[in-house]
N, C-alpha and C positions, 0 to 999 in steps of 0.2 A: 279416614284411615286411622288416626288418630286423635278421635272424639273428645273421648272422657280422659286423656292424658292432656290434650291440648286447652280442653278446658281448666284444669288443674293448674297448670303453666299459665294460664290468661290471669288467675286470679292470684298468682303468687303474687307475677312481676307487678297488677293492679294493685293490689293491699298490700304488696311487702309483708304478710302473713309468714311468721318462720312454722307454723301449725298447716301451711299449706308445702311449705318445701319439705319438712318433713312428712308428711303423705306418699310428695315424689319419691323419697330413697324407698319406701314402704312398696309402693307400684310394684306392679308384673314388670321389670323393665326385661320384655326376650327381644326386644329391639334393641339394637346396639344405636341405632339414632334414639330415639327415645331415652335412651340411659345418660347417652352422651348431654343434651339437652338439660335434662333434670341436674346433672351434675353442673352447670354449666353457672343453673338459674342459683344453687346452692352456693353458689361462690359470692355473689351480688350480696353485701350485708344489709342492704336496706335500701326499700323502693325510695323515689323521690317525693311520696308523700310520707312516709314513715319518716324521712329524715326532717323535710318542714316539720313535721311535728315535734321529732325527738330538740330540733335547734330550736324551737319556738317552747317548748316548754323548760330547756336548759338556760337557756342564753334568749331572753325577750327582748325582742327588739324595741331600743330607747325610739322612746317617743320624740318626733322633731319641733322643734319651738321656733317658728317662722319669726323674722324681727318685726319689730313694729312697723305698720304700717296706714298712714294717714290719710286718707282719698283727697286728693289734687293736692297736697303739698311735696313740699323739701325741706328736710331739716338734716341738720348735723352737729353732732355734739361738739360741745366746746367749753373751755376750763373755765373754771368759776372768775379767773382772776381776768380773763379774757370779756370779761361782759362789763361793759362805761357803766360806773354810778352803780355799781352791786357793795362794795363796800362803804360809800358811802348813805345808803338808803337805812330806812328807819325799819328793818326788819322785824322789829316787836310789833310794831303797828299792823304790820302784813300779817304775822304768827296770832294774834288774836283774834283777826277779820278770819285766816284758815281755822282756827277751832270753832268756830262759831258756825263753817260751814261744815265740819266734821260732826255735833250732834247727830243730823241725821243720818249719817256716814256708818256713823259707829252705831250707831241703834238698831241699826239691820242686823238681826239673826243670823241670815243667811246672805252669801252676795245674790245679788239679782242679777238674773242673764240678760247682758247689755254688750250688744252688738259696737259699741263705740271703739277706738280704738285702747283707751285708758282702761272699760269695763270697770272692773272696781279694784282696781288697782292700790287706790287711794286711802283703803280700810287700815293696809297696815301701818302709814304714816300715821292714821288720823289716831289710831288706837295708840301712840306713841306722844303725840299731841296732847291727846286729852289725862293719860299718867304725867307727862312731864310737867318738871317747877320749871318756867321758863319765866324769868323776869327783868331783862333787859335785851339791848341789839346784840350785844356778844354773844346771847347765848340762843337767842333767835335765830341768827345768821348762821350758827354752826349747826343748829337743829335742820335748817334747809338744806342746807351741805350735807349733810350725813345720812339724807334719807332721801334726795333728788339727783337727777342727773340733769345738767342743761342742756338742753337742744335749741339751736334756733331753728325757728321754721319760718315760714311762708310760703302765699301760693306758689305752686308751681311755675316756675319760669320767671318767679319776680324775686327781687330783692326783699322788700320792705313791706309790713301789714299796711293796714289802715285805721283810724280810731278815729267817730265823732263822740259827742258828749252830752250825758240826758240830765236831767236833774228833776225835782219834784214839783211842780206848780203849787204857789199860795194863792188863789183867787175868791172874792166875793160870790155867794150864793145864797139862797132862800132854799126854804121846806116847800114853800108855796109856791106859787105863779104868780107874779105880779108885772105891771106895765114895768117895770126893768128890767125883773130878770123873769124871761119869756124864754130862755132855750131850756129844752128837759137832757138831763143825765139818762139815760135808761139801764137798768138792770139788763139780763137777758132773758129776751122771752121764753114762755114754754114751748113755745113751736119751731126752736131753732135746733134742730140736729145736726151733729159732725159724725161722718161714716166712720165705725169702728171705735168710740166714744161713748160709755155711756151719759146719760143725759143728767145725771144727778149727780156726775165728777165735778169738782169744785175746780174750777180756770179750767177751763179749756182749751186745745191747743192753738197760737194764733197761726198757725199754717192750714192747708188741706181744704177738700170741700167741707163747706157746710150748707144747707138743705133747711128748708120749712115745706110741713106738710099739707098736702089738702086732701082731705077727707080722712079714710084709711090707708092707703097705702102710695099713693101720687107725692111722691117728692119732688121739689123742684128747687133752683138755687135762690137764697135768700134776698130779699129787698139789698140793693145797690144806697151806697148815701143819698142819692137825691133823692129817692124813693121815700127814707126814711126820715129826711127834712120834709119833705112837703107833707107828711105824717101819716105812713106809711104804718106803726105799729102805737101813735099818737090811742087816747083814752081807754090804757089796757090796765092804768095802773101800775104803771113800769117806772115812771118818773121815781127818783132818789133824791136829787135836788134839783134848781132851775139855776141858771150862770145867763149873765149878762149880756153875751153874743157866742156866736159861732165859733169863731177864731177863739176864746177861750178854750170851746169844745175839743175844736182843732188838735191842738195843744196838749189839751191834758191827755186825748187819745191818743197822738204820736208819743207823749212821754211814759204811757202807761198806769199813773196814778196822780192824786192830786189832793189836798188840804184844802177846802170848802169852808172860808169862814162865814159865820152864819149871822145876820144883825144884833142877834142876843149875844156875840162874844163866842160863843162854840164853834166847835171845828166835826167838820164831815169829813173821814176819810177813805178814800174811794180808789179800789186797784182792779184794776186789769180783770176780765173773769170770760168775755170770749171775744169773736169777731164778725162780720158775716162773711168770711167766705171770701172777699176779693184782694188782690193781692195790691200790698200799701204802693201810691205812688208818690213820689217825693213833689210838693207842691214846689219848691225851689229849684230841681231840677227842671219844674219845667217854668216858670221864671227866668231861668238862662237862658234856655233854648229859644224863647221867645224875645232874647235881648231886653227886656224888662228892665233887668237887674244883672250886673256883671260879674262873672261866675267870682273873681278876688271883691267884692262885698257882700256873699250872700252870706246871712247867719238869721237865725229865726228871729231876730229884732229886725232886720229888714224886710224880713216875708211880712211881720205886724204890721210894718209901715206899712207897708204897699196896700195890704188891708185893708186898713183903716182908711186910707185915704183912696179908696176906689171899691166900695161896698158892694158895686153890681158887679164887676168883675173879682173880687173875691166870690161872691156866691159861684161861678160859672170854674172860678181856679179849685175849689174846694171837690167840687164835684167829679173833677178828671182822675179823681183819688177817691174811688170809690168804694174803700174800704171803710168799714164802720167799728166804730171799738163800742161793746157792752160792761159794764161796771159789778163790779160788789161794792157794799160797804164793809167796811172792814171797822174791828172792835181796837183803835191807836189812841195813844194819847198827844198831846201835842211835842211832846219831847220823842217821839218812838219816831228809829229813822223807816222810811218805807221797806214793804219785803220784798223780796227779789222769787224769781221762779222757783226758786229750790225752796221757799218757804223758811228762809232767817232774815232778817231785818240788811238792810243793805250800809255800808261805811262810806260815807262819802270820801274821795280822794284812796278808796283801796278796793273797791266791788266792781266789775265789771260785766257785761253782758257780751254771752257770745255764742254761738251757731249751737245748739244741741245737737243739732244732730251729727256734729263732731265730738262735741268735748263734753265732759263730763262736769257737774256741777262741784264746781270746791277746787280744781286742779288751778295751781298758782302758774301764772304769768307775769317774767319781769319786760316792762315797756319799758320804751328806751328811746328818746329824743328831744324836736323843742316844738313847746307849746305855745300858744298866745293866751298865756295865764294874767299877765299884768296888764296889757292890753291889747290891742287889734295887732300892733307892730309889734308885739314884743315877742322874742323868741325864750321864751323862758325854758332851762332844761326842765325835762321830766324823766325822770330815772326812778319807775317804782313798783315792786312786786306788787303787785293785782289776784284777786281772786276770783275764778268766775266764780257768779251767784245769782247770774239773770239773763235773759233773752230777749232777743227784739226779732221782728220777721222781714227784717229789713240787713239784721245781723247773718249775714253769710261769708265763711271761708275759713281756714285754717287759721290765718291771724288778722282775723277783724276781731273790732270790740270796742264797744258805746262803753265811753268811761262815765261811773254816778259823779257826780259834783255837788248831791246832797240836797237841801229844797230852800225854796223862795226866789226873789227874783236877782239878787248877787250871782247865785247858783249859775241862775239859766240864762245870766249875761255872758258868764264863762264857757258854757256848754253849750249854746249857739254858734261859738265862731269857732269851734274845733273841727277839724275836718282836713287832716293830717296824715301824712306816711309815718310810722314809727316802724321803731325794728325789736321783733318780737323773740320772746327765750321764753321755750315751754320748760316748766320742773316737772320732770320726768319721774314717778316713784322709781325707785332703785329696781325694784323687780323686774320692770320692762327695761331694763339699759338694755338699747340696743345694739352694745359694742361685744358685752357679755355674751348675747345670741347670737351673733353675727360668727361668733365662733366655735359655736355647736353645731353648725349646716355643714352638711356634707359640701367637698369641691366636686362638681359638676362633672359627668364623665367626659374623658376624651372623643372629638368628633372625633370618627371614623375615616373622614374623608380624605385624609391625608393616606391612611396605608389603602384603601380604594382606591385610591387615584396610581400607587405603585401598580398595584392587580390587576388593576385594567387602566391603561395610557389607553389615549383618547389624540388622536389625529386632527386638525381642522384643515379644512378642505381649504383649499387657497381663495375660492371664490367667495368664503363667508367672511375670509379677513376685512374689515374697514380700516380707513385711514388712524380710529381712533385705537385699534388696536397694536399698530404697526407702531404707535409710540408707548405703547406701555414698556415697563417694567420685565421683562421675562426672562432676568438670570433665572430664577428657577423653575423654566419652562423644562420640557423633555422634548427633545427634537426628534423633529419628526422622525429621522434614519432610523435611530433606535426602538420607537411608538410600536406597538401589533396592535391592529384592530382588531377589538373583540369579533371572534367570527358570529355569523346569525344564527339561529337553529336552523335545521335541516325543515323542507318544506313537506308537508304533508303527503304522504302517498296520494296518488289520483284512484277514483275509486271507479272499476270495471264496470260497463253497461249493464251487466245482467247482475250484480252486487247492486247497483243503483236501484234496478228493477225491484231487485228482492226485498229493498228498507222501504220502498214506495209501497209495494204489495202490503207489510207487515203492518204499518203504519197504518196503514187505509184501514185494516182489518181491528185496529188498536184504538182507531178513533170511534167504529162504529159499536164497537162492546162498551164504548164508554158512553154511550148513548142509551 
C-alpha cells in the first residue's frame, strides 16, 4: 500500500540520512497516516549508527591498559624501605652488571614484539642508564628507586622462590685423544634440527623438540645419551676437545660452559650452543629417591663422590638423564667472565638465570635470605639485587633462579650446596606500575540479580527444603505470603484434524518438489 514510502522510511531510520528525511517532507503525503509517519521519523535527530559515529569520531574512546599480569604467580607491591638488606646492599655493583645488560637493550631500533609480561618495558630505564654519571651506591640506589617499582612475587600459592647455584668449570683437556683423555666434547651436528629454528642460528634453544634426519624428509627424535656415549655420532669430526671422564662431561653440560686447560698452558673456551631434545633429569634427584644419598647431603661434590667411587653405576646414573648438551667454542681470554644467554659476559655474585619464557633478559631481581656461603652449616645472609642474563631448562617459575658464583672450583664448592627458599622482589619499570593501572579499569557493572529477584520472587516448594537449608541465614529472605509466582505462558492452541490434515497434505506435496 505503501511501497515506495515505506521503503523511504526503512532507509532513513537504517542510515539516519537527514537527505532521506528530507525526501519524506518532499513526498505526495495525500495520506494523512503517511504524513503523520514521515513527521514522526523527522523528529528522531539521529539513527543509532549515525550517533556511534558522531560519539566515536567526537569523543574516542580511551583505550583500556589491563594490569600486569604474570602466568602462575602472585605479586604485590611493596615500599622500598619494607624490603631486608636493600639499603644496605652494594647497588653500584648491581647498576653496572644492569648497563652491561642494557647494550643490547638499547641498540634495538625498534622494540620487538615480546609476548612476555615485561615486553620491552626495560628500554626506557636502560636508555637512562646508559646517559647517566652514576658513581657510587647513593646514587645507584636512587637511580633504581626512581625508575622501578617493587613487587614481590612468587609462585602462585607459595610464599617463597627457590635459588640453586652454577658456576664455570676449570678442567684438564687435550686437542687430541689420548689413553687419558678419551671422552670427546662434541660440537653440534649438521643433522640436528629444532622445529621452527633455523639451523644456522647460533645456540640454540635448550627446550622443545629436536629431530635428526634421514634421508629427505623422515625426521625422527635425536640420539638419547646413551646412544651418544656408546658413539652414536662418534668419527664425524665433531670432537672440540677430549676430558678425562664422563662426570667431567657431566658437569660442564649441567653448568653450560667450561675453561679447558690445555697441557701447553692454553685455555679452550666452550658454551652452551644446543641440546638433543630430552628433557634434563637431575642425577641427584634421583640419588635421593633411591636413598643413596640423603636429600640434607646432596650437593654436586657428593653426586662426584658417589661417582667416583662406583664407576658402573655412575655409567647406568648418567644415563636416566638423557639429555645431551652440544658445545661451541667461543673466542675468551682467561680473565673474560663466561656469557650468559642474552650474550654479555656474566658477574659473578650479580647474574642470574631465569625462566625465559617469563622474564625478560636485563630485568633486576633483589633476593633476599640465608645462604651456606661460608660453609655447609652456615647461614650466611644474602641480600642482593640480581640481574637476569641467563637461562637453564631446568630454570622454571616466576621466582626461580640459578645464582653465577663465577668459575673454578672455590666457585662450584659454593654453587653445589645452594638449594634454598629465598624471597623474591621483582624491579618493575615504572611504566608497568600496576597500582597506576589498576586505577584506569573501569568498576565492573552492577549484577542484575538483586532488582531480578524484586521482579520476580521465587517461592520453594516446602519439599525441596533440606535440613542444610532450614539453618541458613534468611533475614533477607521474602516470605513466602508475600512471594507471586511467576505465572507460565499460556499453552499452545490444539490444532483441528482437518488443519492437521491440510500441513500433512502441503508438506508431502513440499517434500516431493524438492526432489
Amino acid at each position: 500500500m505503501f511501497g515506495p514510502l515505506h521503503a523511504t522510511l526503512a532507509r532513513a531510520i537504517r542510515t539516519g540520512s537527514w537527505l532521506e528525511r528530507e525526501a519524506l517532507t518532499k513526498a505526495n503525503c495525500r495520506r494523512v497516516a503517511a504524513c503523520v509517519i514521515a513527521a514522526a521519523i523527522l523528529l528522531v535527530p539521529f539513527s543509532a549508527a549515525e550517533a556511534r559515529h558522531r560519539h566515536h569520531h567526537h569523543h574516542p574512546k580511551k583505550q583500556l591498559i589491563w594490569p600486569l599480569e604474570i602466568p602462575g604467580s602472585q605479586y604485590s607491591p611493596v615500599a622500598w624501605g619494607e624490603i631486608a638488606g636493600w639499603s644496605d646492599d652494594d647497588q653500584f655493583a648491581a647498576f653496572k652488571t644492569f648497563r652491561a645488560s642494557c647494550t643490547p637493550i638499547a641498540a634495538q631500533r625498534k622494540p620487538t614484539v615480546d609476548s612476555k609480561p615485561l615486553g620491552g618495558s626495560l628500554r626506557d630505564p636502560c636508555h637512562a642508564a646508559k646517559a647517566a654519571d652514576i658513581v657510587d651506591v647513593a646514587q645507584a640506589r636512587r637511580f633504581f628507586e626512581r625508575h622501578f617499582q617493587p613487587l614481590r612475587i612468587s609462585r602462585l600459592g607459595e610464599g617463597d622462590g627457590f635459588v640453586t647455584g652454577y658456576y664455570e668449570p676449570v678442567i684438564d683437556g687435550s686437542r687430541v685423544q689420548t689413553d687419558v683423555y678419551n671422552v670427546p666434547v662434541y660440537r653440534r651436528p649438521s643433522n640436528l634440527f629444532v622445529r621452527g629454528v633455523r639451523q644456522s642460528a647460533s645456540g640454540l634453544p635448550n627446550k622443545g623438540q629436536v629431530f635428526r634426519k634421514i634421508g629427505r624428509r623422515k625426521l625422527v627424535p635425536y640420539y638419547d645419551r646413551g646412544e651418544i656415549e656408546d658413539g652414536a655420532v662418534a668419527g664425524r669430526g665433531l670432537e672440540i676437545v677430549w676430558l678425562k671422564s664422563q662426570t667431567d662431561l657431566l658437569f660442564t653440560q649441567i653448568q653450560g660452559s667450561a675453561r679447558v686447560r690445555l697441557e701447553d698452558g692454553t685455555t679452550v673456551r666452550i658454551n652452551y650452543d644446543a641440546h638433543n631434545g630430552y628433557p634434563y633429569t637431575p642425577v641427584g634427584r634421583i640419588l635421593i629417591d633411591r636413598n643413596i644419598v640423603p636429600k640434607e647431603q646432596m650437593s654436586m661434590q657428593r653426586i662426584r663422590q658417589w661417582m667416583d667411587e662406583n664407576p658402573d653405576g655412575a655409567k647406568e646414573l648418567r644415563r636416566q638423564n638423557r639429555s645431551y648438551v652440544f658445545f661451541r667454542e667461543v673466542k675468551l681470554s682467561d680473565k673474560d667472565e663466561a656469557v650468559g644467554a642474552q650474550g654479555v659476559p656474566l658477574t659473578p655474585g650479580r647474574s642470574i638465570a631465569v625462566d625465559k619464557s617469563l622474564h625478560v633478559y636485563g630485568t633486576p631481581f633483589f633476593i633476599e635470605g640465608e645462604l651456606p656461603i661460608e660453609s655447609e652449616q652456615a647461614k650466611t645472609p644474602f641480600r642482593r639485587l640480581m640481574v637476569a642474563q641467563d637461562t637453564g631448562s631446568a630454570i622454571v617459575g616466576p621466582a626461580r633462579a640459578d645464582l653465577y658464583f663465577g668459575a673454578g672450583a672455590e666457585a662450584g664448592t659454593v654453587a653445589g650446596r645452594v638449594r634454598h627458599a629465598m624471597r623474591f622482589v621483582l624491579l618493575l619499570p615504572n611504566s608497568l606500575d600496576p597500582v597506576a593501572r589498576g586505577r584506569q579499569m573501569p568498576l565492573p557493572e552492577a549484577r542484575p540479580s538483586d532488582k531480578i529477584g524484586k521482579l520476580f520472587p521465587q517461592t520453594v516448594a516446602a519439599k525441596d527444603q533440606t535440613a542444610d537449608t532450614k539453618d541458613a541465614d534468611t533475614k533477607d529472605a521474602i516470605p513466602a505470603a508475600q512471594a507471586k509466582p511467576v505465572p507460565l505462558p499460556e499453552a499452545r492452541p490444539e490444532i483441528t484434524a482437518s488443519r492437521r490434515h491440510y500441513h500433512r497434505h502441503h508438506e508431502h506435496r513440499r517434500h516431493r518438489r524438492g526432489r
